[in-house]
KOLPA-920956 format. One record per residue: residue in one letter; chain; x, y, z of N, C-alpha, C in turn. Coordinates in Angstrom, 3 decimals. Example, Ala and Ser with C-alpha at 12.3 -4.5 7.8 and 13.67 -1.06 7.14 Angstrom:
2
('A', 'A', (13.190, -5.690, 7.800), (12.300, -4.500, 7.800), (13.200, -3.300, 7.800))
('S', 'A', (12.850, -2.250, 7.080), (13.670, -1.060, 7.140), (12.900, 0.030, 7.870))
This chain:
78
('X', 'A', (-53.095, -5.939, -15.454), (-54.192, -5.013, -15.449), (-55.381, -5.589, -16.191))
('X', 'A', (-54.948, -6.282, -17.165), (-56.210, -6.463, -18.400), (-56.605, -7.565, -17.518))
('X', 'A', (-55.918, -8.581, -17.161), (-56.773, -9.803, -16.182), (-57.434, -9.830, -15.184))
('X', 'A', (-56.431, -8.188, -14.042), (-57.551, -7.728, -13.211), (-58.956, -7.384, -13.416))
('X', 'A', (-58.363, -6.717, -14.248), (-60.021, -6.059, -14.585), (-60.916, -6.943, -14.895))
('X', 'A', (-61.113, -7.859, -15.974), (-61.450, -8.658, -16.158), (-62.170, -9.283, -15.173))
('X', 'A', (-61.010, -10.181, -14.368), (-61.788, -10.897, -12.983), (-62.091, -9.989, -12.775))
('X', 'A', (-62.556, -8.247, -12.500), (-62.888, -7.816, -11.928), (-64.804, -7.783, -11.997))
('X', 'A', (-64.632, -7.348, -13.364), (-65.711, -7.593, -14.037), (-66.805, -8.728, -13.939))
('X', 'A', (-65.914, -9.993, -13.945), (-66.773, -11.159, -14.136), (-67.081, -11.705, -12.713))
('X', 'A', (-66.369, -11.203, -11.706), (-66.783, -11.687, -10.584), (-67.904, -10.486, -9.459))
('X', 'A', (-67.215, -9.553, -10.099), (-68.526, -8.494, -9.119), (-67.625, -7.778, -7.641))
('X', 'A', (-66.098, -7.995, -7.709), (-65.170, -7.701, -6.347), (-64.205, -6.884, -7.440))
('X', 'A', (-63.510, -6.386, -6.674), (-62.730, -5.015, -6.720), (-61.489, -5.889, -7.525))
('X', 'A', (-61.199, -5.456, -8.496), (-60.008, -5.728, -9.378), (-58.382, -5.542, -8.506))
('X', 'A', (-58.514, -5.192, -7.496), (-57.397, -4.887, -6.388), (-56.941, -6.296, -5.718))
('X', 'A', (-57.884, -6.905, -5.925), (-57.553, -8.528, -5.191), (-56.623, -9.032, -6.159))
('X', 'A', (-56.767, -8.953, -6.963), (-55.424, -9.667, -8.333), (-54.283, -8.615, -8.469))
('X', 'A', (-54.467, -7.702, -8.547), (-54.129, -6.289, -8.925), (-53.035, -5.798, -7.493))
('X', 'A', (-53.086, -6.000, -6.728), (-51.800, -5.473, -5.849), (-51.066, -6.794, -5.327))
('X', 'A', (-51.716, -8.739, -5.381), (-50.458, -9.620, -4.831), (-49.462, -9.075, -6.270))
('X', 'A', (-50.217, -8.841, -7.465), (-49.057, -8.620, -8.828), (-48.199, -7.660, -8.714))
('X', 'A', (-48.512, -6.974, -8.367), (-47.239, -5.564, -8.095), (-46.319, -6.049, -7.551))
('X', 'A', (-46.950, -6.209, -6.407), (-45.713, -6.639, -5.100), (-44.666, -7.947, -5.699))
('X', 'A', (-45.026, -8.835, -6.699), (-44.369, -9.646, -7.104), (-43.025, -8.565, -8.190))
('X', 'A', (-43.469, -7.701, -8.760), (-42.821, -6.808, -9.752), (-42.286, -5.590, -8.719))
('X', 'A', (-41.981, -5.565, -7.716), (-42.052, -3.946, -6.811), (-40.652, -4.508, -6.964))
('X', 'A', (-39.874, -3.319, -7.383), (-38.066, -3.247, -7.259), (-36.953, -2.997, -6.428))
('X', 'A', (-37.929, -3.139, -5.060), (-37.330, -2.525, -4.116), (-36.133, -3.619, -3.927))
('X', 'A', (-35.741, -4.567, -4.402), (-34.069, -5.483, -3.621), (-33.407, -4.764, -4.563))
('X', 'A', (-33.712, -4.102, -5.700), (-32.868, -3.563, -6.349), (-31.882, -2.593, -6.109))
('X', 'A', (-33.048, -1.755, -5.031), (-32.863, -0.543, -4.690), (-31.678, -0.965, -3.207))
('X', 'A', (-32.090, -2.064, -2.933), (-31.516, -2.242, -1.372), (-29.777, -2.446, -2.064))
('X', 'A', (-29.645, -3.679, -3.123), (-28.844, -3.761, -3.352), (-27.810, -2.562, -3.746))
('X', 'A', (-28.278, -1.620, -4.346), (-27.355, -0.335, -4.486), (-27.051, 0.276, -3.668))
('X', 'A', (-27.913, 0.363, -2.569), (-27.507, 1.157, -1.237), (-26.704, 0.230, -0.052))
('X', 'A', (-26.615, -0.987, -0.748), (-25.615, -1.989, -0.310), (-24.037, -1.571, -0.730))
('X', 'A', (-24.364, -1.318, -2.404), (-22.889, -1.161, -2.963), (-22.754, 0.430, -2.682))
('X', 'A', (-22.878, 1.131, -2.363), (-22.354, 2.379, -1.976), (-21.978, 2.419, -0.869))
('X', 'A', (-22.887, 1.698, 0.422), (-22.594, 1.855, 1.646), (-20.627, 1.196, 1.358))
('X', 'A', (-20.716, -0.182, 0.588), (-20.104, -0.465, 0.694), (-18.308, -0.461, -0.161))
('X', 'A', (-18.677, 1.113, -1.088), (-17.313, 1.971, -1.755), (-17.784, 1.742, -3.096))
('X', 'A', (-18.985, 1.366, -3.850), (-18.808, 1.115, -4.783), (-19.549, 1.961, -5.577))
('X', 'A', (-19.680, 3.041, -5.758), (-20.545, 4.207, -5.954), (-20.865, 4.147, -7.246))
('X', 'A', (-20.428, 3.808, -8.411), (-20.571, 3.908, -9.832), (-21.661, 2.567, -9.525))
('X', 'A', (-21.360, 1.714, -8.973), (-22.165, 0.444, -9.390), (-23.612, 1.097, -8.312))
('X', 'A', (-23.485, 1.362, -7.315), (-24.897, 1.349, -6.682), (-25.938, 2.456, -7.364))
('X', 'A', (-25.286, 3.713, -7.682), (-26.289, 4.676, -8.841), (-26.340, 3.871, -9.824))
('X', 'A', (-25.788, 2.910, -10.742), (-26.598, 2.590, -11.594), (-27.788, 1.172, -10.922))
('X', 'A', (-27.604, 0.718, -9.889), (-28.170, -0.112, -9.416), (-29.604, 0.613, -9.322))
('X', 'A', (-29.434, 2.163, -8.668), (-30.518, 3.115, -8.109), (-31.461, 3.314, -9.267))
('X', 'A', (-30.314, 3.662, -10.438), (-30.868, 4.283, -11.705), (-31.704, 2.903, -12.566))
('X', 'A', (-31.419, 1.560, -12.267), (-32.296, 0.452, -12.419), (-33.513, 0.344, -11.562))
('X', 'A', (-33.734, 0.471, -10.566), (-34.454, 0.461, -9.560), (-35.884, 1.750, -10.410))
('X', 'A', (-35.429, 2.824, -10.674), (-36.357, 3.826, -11.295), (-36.729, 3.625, -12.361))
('X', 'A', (-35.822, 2.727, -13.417), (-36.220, 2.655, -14.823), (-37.446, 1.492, -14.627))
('X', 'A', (-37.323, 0.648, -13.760), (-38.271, -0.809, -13.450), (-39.453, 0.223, -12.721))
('X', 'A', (-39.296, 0.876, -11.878), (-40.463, 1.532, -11.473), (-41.452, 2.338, -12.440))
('X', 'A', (-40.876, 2.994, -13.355), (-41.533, 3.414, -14.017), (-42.245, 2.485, -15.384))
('X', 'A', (-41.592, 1.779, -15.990), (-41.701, 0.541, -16.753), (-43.219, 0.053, -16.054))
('X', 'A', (-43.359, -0.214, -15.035), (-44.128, -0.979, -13.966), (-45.131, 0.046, -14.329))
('X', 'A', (-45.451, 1.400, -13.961), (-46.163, 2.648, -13.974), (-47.042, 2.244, -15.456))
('X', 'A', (-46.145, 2.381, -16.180), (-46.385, 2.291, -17.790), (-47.243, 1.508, -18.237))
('X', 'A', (-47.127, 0.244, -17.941), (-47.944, -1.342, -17.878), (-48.888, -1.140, -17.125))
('X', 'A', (-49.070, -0.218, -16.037), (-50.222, -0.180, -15.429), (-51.422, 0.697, -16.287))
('X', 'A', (-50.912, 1.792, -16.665), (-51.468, 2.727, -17.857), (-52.002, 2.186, -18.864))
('X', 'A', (-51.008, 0.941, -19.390), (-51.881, 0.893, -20.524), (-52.343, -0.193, -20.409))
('X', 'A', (-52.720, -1.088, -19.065), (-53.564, -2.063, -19.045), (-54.804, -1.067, -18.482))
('X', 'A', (-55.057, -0.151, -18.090), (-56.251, 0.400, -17.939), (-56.444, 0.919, -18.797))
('X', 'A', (-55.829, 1.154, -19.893), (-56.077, 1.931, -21.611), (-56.944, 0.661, -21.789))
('X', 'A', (-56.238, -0.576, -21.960), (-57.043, -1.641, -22.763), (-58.297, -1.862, -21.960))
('X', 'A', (-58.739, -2.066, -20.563), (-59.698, -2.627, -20.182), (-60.040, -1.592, -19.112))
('X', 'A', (-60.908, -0.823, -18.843), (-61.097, 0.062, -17.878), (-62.521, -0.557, -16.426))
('X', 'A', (-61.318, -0.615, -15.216), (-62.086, -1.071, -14.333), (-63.566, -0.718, -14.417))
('X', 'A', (-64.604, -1.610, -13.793), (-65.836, -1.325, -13.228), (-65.857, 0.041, -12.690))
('X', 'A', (-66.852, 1.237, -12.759), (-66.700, 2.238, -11.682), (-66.650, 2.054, -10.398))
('X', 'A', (-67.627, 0.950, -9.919), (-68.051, 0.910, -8.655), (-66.450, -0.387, -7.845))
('X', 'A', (-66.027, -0.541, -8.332), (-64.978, -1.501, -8.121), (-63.704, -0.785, -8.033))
């Protein structure tokens, strides 16, 4: 967030160009696949906590986004 913004700032383009390839590098979704792997496949204790990883990283992710716009708050117009 703080680097998006940043480049966002210093270049004059939308802080979204840095700002969503990074997510997608952090997005938890094999996590999620993998649990719905182990349930499909009998293992039910392991894929809810696989699920219940999958939400704790999502939100974690949420969090870091919050408070990199606490520290550096995008351009308005950007």
């Amino acid at each position: 967030m703080v680097v998006a913004n940043l480049w966002g700032r210093k270049t004059g383009r939308p802080s979204s160009i840095v700002l969503i390839p990074a997510i997608v590098l952090l997005v938890s979704g094999s996590i999620g696949f993998r649990g719905l792997a182990a349930i499909a496949g009998g293992d039910l204790l392991l894929g809810v906590g696989q699920f219940l990883q999958m939400f704790v990283v999502a939100v974690t992710i949420l969090v870091g986004i919050m408070i990199g716009y606490t520290i550096t708050r995008p351009e308005p117009g950007l």
